[in-house]
Structures are given as structure tokens and as C-alpha cells.
N, CA, C and O of each residue as an XYZ file, in Angstrom:
468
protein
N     -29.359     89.708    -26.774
C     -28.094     89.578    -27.465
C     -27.284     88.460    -26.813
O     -27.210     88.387    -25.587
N     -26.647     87.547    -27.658
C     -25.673     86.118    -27.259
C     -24.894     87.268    -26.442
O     -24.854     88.495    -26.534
N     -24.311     86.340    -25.628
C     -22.509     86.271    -24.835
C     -21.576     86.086    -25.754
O     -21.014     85.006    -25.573
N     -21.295     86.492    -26.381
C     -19.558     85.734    -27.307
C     -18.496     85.136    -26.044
O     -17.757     85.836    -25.351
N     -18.647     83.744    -25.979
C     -17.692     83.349    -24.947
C     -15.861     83.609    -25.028
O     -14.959     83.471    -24.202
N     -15.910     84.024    -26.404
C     -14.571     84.223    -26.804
C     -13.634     82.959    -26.673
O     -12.492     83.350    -26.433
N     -13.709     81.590    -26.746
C     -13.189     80.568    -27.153
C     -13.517     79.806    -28.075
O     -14.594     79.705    -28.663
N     -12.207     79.055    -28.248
C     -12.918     77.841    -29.298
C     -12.301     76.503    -28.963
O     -11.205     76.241    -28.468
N     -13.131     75.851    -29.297
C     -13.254     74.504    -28.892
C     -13.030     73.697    -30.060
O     -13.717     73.876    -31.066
N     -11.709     72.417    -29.993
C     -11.814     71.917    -31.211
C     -12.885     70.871    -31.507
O     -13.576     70.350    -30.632
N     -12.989     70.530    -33.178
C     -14.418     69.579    -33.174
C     -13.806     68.597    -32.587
O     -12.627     68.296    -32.403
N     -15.052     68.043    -32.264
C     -15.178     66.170    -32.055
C     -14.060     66.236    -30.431
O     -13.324     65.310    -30.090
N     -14.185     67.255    -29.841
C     -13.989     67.270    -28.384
C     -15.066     67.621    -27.472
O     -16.253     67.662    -27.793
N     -14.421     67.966    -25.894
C     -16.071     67.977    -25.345
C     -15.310     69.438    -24.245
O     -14.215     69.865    -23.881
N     -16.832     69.736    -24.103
C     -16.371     71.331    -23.269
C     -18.090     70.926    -22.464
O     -19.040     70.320    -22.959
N     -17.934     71.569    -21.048
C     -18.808     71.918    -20.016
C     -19.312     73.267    -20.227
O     -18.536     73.986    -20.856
N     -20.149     73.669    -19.949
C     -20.800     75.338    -20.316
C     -21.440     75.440    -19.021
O     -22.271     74.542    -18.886
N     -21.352     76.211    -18.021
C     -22.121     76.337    -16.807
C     -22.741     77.730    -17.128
O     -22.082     78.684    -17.541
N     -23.814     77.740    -16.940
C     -25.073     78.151    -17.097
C     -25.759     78.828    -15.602
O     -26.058     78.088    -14.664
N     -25.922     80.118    -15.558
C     -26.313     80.687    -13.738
C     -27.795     81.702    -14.369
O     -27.794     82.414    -15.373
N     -28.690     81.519    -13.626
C     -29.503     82.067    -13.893
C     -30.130     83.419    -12.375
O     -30.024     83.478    -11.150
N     -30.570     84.009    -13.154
C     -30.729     85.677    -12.378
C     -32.497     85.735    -12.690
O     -33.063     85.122    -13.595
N     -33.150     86.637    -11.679
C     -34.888     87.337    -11.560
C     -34.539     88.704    -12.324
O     -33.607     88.992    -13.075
N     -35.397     89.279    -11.956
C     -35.664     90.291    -12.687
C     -35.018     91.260    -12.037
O     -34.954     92.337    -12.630
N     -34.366     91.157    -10.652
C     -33.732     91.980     -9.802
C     -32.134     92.069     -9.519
O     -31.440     92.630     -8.671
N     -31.872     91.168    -10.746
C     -30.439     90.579    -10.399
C     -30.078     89.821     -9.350
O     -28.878     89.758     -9.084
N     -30.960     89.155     -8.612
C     -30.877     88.119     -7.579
C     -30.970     86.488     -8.315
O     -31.741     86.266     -9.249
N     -29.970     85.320     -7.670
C     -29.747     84.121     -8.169
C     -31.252     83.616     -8.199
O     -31.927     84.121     -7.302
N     -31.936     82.725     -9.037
C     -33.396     82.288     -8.874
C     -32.856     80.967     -8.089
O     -31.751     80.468     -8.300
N     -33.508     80.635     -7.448
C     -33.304     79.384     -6.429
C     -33.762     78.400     -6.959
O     -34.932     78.372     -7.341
N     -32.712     77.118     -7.129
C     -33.236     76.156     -7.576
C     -34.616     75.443     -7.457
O     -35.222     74.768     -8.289
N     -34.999     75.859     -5.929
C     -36.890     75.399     -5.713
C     -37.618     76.495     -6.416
O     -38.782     76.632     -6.040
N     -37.176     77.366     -7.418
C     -38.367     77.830     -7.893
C     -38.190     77.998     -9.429
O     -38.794     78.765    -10.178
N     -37.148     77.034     -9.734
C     -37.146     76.611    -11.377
C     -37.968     75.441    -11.989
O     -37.636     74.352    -11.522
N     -38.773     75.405    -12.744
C     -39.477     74.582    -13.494
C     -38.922     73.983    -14.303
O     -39.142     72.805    -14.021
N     -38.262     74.032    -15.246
C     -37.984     73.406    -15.991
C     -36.484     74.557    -16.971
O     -36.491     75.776    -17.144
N     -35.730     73.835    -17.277
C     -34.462     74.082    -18.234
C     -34.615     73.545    -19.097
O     -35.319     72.536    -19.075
N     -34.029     73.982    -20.216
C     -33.837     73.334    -21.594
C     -33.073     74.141    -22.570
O     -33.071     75.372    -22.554
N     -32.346     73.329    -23.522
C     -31.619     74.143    -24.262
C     -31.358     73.465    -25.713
O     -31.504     72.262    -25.931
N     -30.916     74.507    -26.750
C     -30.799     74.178    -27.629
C     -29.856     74.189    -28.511
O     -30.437     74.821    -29.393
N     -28.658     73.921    -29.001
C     -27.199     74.081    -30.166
C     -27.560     74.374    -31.026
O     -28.475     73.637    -31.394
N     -27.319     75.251    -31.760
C     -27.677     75.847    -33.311
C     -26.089     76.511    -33.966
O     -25.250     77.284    -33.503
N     -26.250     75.577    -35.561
C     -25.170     76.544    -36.629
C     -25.530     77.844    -36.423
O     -26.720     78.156    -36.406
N     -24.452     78.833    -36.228
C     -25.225     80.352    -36.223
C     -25.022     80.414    -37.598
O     -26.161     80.656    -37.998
N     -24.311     80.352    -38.571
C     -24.232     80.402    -40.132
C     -25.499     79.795    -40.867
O     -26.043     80.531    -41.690
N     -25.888     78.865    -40.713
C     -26.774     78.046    -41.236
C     -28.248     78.339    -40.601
O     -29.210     78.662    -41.298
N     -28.298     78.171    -39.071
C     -29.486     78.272    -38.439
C     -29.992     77.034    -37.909
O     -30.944     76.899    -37.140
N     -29.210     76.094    -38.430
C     -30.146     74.954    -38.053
C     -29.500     74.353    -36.531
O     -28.565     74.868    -35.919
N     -30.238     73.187    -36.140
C     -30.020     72.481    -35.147
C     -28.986     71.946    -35.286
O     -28.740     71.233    -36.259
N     -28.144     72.188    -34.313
C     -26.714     70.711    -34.445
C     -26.963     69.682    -33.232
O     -27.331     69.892    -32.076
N     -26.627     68.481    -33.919
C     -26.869     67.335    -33.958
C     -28.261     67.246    -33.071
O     -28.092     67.152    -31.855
N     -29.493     67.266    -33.513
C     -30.564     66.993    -32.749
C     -30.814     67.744    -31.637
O     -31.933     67.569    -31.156
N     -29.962     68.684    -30.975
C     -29.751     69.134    -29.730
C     -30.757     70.079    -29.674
O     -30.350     71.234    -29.551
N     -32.274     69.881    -29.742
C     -33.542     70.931    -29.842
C     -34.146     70.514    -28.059
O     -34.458     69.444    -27.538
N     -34.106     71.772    -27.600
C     -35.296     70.968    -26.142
C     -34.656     70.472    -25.620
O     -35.440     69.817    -24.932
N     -33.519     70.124    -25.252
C     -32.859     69.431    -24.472
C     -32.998     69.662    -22.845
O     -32.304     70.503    -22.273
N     -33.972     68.830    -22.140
C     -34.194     69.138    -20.825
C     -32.771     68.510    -19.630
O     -32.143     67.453    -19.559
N     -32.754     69.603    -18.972
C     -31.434     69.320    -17.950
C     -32.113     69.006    -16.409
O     -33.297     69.314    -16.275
N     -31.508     68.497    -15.426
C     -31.950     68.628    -14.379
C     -32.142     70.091    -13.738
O     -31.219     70.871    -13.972
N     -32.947     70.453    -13.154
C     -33.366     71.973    -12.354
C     -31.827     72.267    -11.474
O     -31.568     71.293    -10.768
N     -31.287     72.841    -11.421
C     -30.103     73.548    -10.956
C     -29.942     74.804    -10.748
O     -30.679     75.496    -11.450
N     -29.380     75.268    -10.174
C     -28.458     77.081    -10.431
C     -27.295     76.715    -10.094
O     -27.249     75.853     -9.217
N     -26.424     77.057    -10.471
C     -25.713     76.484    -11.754
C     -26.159     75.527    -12.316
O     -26.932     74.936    -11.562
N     -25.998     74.692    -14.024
C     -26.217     73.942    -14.328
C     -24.940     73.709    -15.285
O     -24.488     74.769    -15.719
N     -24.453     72.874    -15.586
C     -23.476     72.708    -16.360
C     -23.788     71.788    -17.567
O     -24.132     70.633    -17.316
N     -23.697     72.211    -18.897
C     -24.205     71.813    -20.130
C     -22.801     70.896    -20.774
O     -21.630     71.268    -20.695
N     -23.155     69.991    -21.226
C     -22.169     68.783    -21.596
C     -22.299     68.669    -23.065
O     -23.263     68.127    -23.606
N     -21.091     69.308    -23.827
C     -21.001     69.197    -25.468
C     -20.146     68.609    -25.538
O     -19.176     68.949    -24.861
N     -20.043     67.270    -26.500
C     -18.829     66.667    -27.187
C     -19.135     66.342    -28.568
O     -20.157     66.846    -29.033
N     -18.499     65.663    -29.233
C     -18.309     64.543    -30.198
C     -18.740     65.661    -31.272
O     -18.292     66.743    -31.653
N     -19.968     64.746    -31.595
C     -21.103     65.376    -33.315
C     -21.724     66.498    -32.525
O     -22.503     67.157    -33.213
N     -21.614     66.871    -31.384
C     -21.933     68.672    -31.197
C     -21.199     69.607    -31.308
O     -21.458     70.781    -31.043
N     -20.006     69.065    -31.798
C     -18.904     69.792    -31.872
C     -18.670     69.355    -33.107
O     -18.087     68.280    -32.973
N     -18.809     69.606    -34.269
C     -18.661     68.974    -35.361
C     -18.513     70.440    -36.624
O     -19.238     71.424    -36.772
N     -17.560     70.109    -37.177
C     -17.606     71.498    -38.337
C     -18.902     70.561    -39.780
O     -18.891     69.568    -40.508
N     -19.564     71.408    -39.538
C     -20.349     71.277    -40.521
C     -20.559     71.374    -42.314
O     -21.215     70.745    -43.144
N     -19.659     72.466    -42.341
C     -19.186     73.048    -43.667
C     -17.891     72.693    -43.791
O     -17.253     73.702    -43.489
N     -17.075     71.737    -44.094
C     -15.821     71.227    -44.646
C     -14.589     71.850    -45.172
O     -13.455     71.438    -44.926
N     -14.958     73.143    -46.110
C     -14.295     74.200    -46.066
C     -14.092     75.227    -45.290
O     -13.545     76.249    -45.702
N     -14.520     75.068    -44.051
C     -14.536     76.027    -43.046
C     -13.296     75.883    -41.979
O     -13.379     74.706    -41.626
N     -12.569     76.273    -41.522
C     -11.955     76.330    -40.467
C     -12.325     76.235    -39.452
O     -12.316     75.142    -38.884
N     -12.690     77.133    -38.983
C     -13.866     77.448    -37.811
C     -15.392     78.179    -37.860
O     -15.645     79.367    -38.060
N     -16.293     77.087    -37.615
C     -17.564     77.625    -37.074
C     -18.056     77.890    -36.089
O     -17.658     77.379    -35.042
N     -19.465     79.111    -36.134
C     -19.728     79.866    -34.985
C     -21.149     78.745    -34.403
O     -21.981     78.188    -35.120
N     -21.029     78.697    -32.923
C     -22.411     78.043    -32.622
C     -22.878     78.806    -31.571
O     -22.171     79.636    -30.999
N     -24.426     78.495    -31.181
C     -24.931     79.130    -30.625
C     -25.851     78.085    -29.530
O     -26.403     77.085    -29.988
N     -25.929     78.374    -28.308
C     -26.267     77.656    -27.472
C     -27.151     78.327    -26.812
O     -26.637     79.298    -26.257
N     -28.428     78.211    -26.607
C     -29.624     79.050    -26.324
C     -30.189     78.044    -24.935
O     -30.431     76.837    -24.892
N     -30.274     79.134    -23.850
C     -31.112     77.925    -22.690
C     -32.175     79.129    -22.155
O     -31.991     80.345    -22.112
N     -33.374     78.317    -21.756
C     -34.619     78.631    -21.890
C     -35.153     78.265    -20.515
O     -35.238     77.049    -20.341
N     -35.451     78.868    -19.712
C     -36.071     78.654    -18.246
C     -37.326     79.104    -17.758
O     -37.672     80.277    -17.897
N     -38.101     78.164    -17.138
C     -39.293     78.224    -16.844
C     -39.104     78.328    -15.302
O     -38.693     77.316    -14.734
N     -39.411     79.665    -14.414
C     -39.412     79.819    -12.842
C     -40.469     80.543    -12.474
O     -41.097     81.140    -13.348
N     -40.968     80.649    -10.749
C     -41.530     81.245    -10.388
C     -40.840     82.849    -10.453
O     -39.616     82.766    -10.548
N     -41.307     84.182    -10.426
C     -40.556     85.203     -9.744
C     -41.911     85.317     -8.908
O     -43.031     84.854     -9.125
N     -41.331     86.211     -7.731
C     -41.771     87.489     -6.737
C     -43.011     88.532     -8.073
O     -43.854     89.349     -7.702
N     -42.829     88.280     -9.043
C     -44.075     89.480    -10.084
C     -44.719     88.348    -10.838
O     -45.818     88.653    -11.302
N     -44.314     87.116    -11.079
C     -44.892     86.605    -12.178
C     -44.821     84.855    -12.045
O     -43.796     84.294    -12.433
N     -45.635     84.279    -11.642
C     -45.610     82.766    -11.982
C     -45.487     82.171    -13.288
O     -46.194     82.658    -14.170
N     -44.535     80.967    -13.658
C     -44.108     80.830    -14.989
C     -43.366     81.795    -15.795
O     -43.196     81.779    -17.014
N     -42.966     82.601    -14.968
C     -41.667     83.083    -15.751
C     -40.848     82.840    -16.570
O     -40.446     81.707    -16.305
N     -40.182     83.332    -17.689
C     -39.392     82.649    -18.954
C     -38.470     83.411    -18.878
O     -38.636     84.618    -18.705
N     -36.929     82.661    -19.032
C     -35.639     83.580    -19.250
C     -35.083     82.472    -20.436
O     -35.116     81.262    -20.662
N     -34.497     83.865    -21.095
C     -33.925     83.392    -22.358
C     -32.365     83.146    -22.176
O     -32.213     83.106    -20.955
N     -31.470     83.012    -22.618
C     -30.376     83.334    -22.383
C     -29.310     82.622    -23.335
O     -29.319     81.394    -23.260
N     -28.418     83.178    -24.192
C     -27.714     82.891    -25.305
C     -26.245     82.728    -24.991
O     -25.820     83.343    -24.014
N     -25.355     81.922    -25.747
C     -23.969     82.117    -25.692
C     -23.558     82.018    -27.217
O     -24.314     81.434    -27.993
N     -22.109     82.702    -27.759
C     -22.135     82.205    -28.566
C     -20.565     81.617    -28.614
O     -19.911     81.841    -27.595
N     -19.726     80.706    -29.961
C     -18.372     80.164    -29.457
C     -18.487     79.483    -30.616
O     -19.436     79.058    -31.275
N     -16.812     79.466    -30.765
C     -16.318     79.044    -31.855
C     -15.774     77.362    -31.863
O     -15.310     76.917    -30.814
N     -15.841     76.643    -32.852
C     -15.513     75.294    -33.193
C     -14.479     75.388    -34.214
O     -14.598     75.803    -35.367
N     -13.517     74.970    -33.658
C     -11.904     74.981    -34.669
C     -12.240     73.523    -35.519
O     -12.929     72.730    -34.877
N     -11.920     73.191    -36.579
C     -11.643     71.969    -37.584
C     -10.474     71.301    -37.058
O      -9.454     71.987    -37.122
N     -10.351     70.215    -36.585
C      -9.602     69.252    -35.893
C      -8.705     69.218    -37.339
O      -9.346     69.020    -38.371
N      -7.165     69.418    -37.436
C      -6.350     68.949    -38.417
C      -5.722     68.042    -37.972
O      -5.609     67.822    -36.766
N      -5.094     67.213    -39.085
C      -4.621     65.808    -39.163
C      -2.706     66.276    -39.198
O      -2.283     67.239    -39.838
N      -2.018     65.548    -38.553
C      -0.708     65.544    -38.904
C      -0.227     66.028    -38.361
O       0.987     66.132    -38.537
């Protein structure tokens, strides 16, 4: 199940998302035993990808901090006020039970329609 971050962000601005990842024990995974990050922006209304943002590989971190602006922040549907997005990051680590380990991990957050005037 997403996080509902409970903010919103207006379009065509930029917001940081820091990102902490946990084992299977509730212990921090250590950056020497992450493989690979990646993440992905999705319309939650629609489903699709926003702006290209599929796979997006980050540097290996714990914390990692995810960088959205501009056309990732973009209202998609014109009559909309605010849309819901969804930001999915995907981690490849060693654990203590399992080599190549996969953690999923979701957020979700709202995009306000930038008004004029």
C-alpha cells in the first residue's frame, strides 16, 4: 500500500522526496549492500508514466533524495484542479536471508493546477 504524503505540490514546480530504505528486520540497509535504485512517476488516475520517468536509476544511497520539477509536475487533465501521482522506488540489496533482494516502496501526493492572476 502507497504512503499518502498528504501534500501538494504546485505544477511546473520542483519538490525533493527523500527516500530511506529498511531489511526485513526493520534495520537501515547499508548503502554497501544496495545494488541498484530506481524509480518510477505514474498518473494514479490514468496509470500511465509521467513524463518518461520509467526506471529511473539514482545513485546507491540510504537516504536518497528524488528530484521532481517542471513536466513531472504537470496537471495532465486540464479540467482538473488537482492530480494524484504516484512515485514507486524499487531496490535491489543484499539481506542477511537473501542475495538480490527486492523492496518495493510507494508514495502517493497531490499536484495543484498552477492559476494565473
Amino acid at each position: 500500500m502507497a504512503i499518502d504524503l498528504e501534500f501538494s505540490i504546485t505544477e511546473n514546480s520542483s519538490v525533493a522526496i527523500q527516500a530511506s530504505f529498511t531489511d526485513e528486520d526493520g534495520d537501515t540497509i547499508s548503502a554497501s549492500l544496495i545494488k541498484s535504485i530506481k524509480w518510477t512517476l505514474k498518473d494514479v488516475f490514468t496509470g500511465r508514466i509521467v513524463n518518461d520517468r520509467e526506471d529511473v536509476s539514482v545513485d546507491v544511497d540510504n537516504p536518497v533524495y528524488i528530484f521532481l520539477s517542471g513536466d513531472d509536475l504537470k496537471i495532465i487533465n486540464r479540467r482538473n484542479k488537482t492530480e494524484q501521482k504516484e512515485l514507486i522506488v524499487n531496490v535491489i540489496y543484499d539481506s542477511k536471508y537473501k542475495t538480490n533482494a527486492s523492496l518495493s516502496e510507494s508514495c502517493l501526493f497531490k499536484v495543484s493546477r498552477l492559476t494565473s492572476g
